[in-house]
C-alpha positions as CSV (number, residue, x, y, z in Angstrom):
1,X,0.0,0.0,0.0
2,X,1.6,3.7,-1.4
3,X,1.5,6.0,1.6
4,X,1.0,9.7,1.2
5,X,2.3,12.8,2.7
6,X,-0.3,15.5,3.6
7,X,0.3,17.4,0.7
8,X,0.3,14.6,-1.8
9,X,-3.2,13.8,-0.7
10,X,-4.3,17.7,-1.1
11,X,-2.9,17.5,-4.9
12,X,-4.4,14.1,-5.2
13,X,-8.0,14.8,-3.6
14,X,-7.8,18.1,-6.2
15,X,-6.9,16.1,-9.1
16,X,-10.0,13.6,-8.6
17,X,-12.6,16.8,-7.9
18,X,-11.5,18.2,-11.0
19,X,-9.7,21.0,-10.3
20,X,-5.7,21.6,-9.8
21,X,-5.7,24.2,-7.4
22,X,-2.2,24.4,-5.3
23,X,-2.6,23.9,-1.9
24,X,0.0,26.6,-1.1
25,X,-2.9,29.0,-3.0
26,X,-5.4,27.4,-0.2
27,X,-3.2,28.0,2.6
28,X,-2.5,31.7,2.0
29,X,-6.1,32.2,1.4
30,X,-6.8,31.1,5.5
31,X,-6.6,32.7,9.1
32,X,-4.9,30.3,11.2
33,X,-5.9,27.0,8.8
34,X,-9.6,28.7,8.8
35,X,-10.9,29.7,5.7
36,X,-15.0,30.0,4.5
37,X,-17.0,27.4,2.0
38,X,-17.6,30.5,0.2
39,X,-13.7,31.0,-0.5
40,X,-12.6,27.3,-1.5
41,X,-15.2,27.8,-3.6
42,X,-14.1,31.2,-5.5
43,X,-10.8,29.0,-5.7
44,X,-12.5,26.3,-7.7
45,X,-12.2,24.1,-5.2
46,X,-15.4,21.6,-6.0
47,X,-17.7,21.3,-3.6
48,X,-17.6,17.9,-3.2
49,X,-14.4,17.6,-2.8
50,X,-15.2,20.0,-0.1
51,X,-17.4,17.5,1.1
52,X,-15.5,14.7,1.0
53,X,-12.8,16.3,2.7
54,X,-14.6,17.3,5.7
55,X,-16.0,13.9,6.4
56,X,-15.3,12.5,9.8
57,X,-12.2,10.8,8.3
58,X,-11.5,13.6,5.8
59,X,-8.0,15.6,5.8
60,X,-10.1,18.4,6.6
61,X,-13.0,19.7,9.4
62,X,-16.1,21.9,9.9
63,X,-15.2,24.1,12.3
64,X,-18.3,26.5,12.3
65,X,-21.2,26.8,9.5
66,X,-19.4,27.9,6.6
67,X,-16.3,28.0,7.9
68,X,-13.6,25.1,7.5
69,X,-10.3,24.2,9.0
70,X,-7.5,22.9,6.6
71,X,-6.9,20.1,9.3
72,X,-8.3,17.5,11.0
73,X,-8.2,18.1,15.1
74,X,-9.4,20.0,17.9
75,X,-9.1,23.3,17.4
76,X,-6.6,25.5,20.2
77,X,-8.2,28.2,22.6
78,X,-6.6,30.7,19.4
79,X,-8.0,29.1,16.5
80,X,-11.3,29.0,18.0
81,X,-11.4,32.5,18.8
82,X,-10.1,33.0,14.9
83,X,-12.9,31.3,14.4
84,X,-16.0,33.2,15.8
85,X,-14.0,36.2,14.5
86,X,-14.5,35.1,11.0
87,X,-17.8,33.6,11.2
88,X,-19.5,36.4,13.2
89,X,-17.7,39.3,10.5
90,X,-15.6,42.3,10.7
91,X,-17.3,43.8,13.3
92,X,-17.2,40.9,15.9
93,X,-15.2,41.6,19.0
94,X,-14.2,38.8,21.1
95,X,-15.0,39.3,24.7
96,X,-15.7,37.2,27.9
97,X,-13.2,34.5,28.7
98,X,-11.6,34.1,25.7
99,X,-11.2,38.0,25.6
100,X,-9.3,37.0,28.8
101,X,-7.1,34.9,27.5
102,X,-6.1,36.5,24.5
103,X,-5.1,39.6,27.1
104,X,-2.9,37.1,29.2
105,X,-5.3,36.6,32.0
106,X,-5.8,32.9,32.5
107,X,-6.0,30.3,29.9
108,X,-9.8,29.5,27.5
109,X,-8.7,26.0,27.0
110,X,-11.1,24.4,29.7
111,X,-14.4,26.1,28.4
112,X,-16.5,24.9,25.6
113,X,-17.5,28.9,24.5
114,X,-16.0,31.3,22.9
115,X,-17.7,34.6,23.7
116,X,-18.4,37.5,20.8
117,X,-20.1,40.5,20.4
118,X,-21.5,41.7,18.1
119,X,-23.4,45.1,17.1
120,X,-27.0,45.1,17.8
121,X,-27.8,45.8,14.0
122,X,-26.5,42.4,13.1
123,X,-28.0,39.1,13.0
124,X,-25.3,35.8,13.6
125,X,-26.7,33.0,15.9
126,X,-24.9,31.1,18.6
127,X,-23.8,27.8,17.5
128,X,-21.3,25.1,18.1
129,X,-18.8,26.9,20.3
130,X,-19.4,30.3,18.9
131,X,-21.6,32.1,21.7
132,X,-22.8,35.6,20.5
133,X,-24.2,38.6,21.6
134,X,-26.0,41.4,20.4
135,X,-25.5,44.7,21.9
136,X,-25.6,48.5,21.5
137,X,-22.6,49.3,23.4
138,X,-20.2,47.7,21.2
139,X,-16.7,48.3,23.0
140,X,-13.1,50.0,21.5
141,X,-11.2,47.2,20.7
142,X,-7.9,46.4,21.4
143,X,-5.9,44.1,18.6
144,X,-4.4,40.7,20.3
145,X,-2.5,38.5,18.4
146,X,-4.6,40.0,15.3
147,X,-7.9,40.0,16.7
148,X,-10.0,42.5,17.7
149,X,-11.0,41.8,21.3
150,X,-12.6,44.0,24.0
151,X,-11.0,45.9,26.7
152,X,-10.1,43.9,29.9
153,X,-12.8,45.2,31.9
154,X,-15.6,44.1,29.0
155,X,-13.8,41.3,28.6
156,X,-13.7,40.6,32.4
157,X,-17.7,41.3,33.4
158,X,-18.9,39.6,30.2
159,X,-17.5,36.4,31.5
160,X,-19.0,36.9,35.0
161,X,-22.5,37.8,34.1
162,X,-22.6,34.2,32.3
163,X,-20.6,32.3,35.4
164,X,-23.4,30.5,38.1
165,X,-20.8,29.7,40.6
166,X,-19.9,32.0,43.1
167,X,-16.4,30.6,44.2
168,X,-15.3,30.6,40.2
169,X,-16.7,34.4,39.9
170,X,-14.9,35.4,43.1
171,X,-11.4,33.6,42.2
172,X,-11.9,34.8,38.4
173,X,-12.3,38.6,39.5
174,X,-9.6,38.8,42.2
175,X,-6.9,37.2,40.0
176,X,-7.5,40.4,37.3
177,X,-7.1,42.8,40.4
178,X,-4.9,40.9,41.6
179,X,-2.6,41.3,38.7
180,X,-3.8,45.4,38.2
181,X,-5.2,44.4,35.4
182,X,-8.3,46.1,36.8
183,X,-10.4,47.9,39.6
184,X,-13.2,46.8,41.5
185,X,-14.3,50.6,40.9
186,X,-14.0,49.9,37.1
187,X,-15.2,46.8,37.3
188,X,-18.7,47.9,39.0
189,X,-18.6,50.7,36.4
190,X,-18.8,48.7,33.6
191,X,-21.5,46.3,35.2
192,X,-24.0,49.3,35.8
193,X,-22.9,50.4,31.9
194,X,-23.9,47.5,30.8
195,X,-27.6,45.1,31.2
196,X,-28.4,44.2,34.6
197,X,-29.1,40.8,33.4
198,X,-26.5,37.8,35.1
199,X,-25.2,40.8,37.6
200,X,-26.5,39.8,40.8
201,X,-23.8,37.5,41.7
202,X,-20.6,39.0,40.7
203,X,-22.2,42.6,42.5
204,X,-22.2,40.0,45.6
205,X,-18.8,39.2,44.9
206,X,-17.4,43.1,44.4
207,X,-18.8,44.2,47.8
208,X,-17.1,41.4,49.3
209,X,-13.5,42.4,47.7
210,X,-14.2,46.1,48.4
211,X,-14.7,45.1,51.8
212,X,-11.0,43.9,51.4
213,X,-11.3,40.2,50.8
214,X,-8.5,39.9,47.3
215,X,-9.2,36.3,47.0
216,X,-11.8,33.3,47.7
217,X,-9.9,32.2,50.5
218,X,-9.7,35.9,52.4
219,X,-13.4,36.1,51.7
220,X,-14.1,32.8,53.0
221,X,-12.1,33.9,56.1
222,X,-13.5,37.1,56.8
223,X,-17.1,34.9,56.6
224,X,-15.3,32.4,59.2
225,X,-14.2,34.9,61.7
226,X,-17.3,36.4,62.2
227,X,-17.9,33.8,64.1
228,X,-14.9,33.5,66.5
229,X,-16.3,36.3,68.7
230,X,-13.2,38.5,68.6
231,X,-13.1,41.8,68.0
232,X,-13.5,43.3,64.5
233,X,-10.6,42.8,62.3
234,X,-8.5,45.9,60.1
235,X,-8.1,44.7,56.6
236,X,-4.2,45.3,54.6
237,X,-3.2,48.1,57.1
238,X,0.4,49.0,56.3
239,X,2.0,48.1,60.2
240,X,5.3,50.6,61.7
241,X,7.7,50.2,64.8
242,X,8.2,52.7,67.5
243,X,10.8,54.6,64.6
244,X,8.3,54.6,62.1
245,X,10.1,52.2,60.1
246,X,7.7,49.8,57.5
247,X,7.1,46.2,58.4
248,X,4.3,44.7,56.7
249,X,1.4,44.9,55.0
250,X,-1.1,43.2,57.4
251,X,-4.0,41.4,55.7
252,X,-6.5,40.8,58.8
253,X,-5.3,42.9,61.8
254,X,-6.5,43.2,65.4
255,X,-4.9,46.4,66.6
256,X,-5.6,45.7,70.4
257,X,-2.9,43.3,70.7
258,X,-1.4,43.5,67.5
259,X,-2.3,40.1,65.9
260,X,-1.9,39.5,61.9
261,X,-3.7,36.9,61.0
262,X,-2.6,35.7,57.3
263,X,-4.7,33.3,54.7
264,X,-1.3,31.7,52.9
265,X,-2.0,31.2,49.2
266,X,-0.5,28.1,47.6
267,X,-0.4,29.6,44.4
268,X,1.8,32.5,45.0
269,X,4.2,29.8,47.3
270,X,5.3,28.2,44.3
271,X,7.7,31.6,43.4
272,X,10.8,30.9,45.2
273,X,11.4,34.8,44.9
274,X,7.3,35.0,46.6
275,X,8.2,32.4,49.5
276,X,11.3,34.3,50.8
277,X,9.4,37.4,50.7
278,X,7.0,36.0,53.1
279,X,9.2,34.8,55.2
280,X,11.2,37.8,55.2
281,X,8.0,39.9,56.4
282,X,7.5,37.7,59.0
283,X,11.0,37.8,60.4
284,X,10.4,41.3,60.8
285,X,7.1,40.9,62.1
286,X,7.9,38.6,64.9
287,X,11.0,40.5,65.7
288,X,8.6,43.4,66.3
289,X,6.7,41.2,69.2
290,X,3.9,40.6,66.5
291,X,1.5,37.6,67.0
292,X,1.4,36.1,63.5
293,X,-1.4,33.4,62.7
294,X,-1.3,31.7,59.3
295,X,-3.9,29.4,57.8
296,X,-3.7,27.8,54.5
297,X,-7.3,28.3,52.3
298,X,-7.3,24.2,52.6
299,X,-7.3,25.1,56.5
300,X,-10.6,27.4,56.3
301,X,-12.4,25.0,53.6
302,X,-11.9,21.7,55.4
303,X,-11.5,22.8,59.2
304,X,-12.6,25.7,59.9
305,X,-13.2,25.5,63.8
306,X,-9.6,24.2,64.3
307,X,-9.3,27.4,62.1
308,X,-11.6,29.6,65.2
309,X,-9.8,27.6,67.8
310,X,-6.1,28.7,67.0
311,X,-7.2,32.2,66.7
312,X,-8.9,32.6,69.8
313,X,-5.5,30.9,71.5
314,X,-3.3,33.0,69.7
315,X,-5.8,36.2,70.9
316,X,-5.5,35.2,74.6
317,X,-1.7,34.6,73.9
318,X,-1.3,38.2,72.5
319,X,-3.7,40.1,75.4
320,X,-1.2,38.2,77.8
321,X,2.0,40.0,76.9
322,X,2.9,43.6,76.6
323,X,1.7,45.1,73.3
324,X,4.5,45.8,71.3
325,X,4.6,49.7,70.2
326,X,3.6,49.9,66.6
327,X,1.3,51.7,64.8
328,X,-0.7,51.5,61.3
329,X,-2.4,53.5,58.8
330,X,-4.7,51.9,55.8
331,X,-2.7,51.4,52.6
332,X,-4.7,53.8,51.2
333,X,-2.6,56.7,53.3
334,X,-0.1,56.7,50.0
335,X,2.2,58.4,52.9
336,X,3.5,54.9,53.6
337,X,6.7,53.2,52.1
338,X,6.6,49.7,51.5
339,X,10.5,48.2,51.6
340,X,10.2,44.4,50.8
């Protein structure tokens, strides 16, 4: 049996529908290996050749209604936004979590849709993985990696308004602050910009980072400690010795016997550079006479009155000694100097 190469099969399959069209000619004529029926066609590609090529066990694929791929496999996070560009027109602006992606914030490849918008004057359904949107407040967009796709923000609360899990919408917004990528001021902005429709939850979730929780797990433990029956906390206070000299950025602070209570974060652990900063900052801390308490998220999730149990020791620990003179302002005092 005569094996071919990929390209000998092209010239082949060309020859038997009749037409002897380079496959070079095909090629430059795509985006990405994604090029429309209606094009092959204007090439003189046959149309059942076309058929025969996107057949389950064809060299080529249907990757959307009208639009094929020039191979025969699962199409990557950037080929499918490609994709929904093409098939939803010139106008299309990819938003939501692919938008994300294609900005650098956090990867497409585990969900099925591929958001676009598209302007309210147009008609394109949603099918397949293509899921699109009709609006009047089209966005500016930005060009990434050659395709239009909406500003951050857009990009950001059109992926929220379609999330139904609260824990996903919470860890999907703080990682974009997280990264300054965005405000929670910008981001509740855009939400009352925008249809109140799918807002409820993510709202939820903005009151509870403006109330200083940057991540699920520091929201879970603010939930937690109201509970213990200790004092109200101070959220990411900037903390200073008797000289005025920086130590830390406290995330959960009980100034009464100056206690820091910190919700470690796996994630960020993994930097080498990250993990010697921490422990750095809590040299200093404890060299200060600071009480530091540290739970992992894990700790909160799976334990949590362990979790109550340690703080209230380490409180009672803390009122029992002399409180160590320092002092602290909110980081919003831009007075403060953050060394390390």
């Amino acid at each position: 049996m005569r094996l071919f190469s990929c390209g000998q099969r092209i010239i082949r399959d060309m020859k038997r529908g009749g037409a002897k069209i380079d496959a070079k000619v095909i090629a430059a004529a795509s985006d990405r290996g994604l090029v429309r029926t209606a094009q092959l066609l204007e090439l003189g590609v046959a149309s059942k050749t076309i058929v025969r090529r996107t057949l389950p066990d064809g060299i080529w694929s249907r990757a959307l209604p009208g639009l094929v791929f020039l191979k025969n496999r699962s199409l990557t996070p950037l080929e499918r936004a490609t994709a929904v560009s093409i098939y939803c027109g010139r106008d299309a602006v990819i938003s939501g979590r692919a938008g994300l992606a294609l900005h650098g914030l956090g990867s497409a490849g585990s969900f099925e849709e591929t958001f676009a918008l598209i302007p309210e004057s147009q008609h394109r359904k949603s099918v397949g993985f293509a899921a699109v949107e009709r609006t009047w407040r089209m966005p500016t967009p930005e060009t990434k990696s050659g395709l239009r796709v909406a500003p951050v923000v857009r990009c950001l609360c059109d992926a929220v308004r379609r999330m139904r899990n609260t824990e996903q919408c919470m860890a999907l917004i703080a990682s974009v602050v997280q990264r300054g990528a965005a405000t929670v001021d910008a981001i509740m902005k855009e939400l009352d910009a925008g249809s109140t429709r799918g807002t409820a939850m993510p709202r939820r979730v903005l009151r509870e980072l403006a109330a200083g929780a940057h991540s699920v797990a520091e929201a879970r433990a603010q939930k937690l400690y109201r509970r213990s029956g200790l004092p109200a906390m101070q959220h990411n206070v900037a903390v200073y010795d008797a000289q005025g000299k920086f130590l830390l950025i406290a995330d959960n602070w009980l100034d009464d016997v100056a206690l820091d209570w910190e919700i470690d974060s796996l994630e960020y652990h993994l930097s080498p550079v990250a993990h010697r900063a921490t422990v750095e900052r809590r040299e200093r801390a404890q060299n200060a006479g600071l009480i530091v308490v540290t739970h992992l998220p894990s700790d909160i999730r799976e334990d949590p009155e362990r979790v109550l149990s340690d703080l209230r020791s380490r409180y009672e620990q803390a009122k029992a000694r002399e409180r160590p003179n320092v002092r602290v302002r909110p980081t919003t005092d831009q007075t403060y100097r953050r060394s390390g």
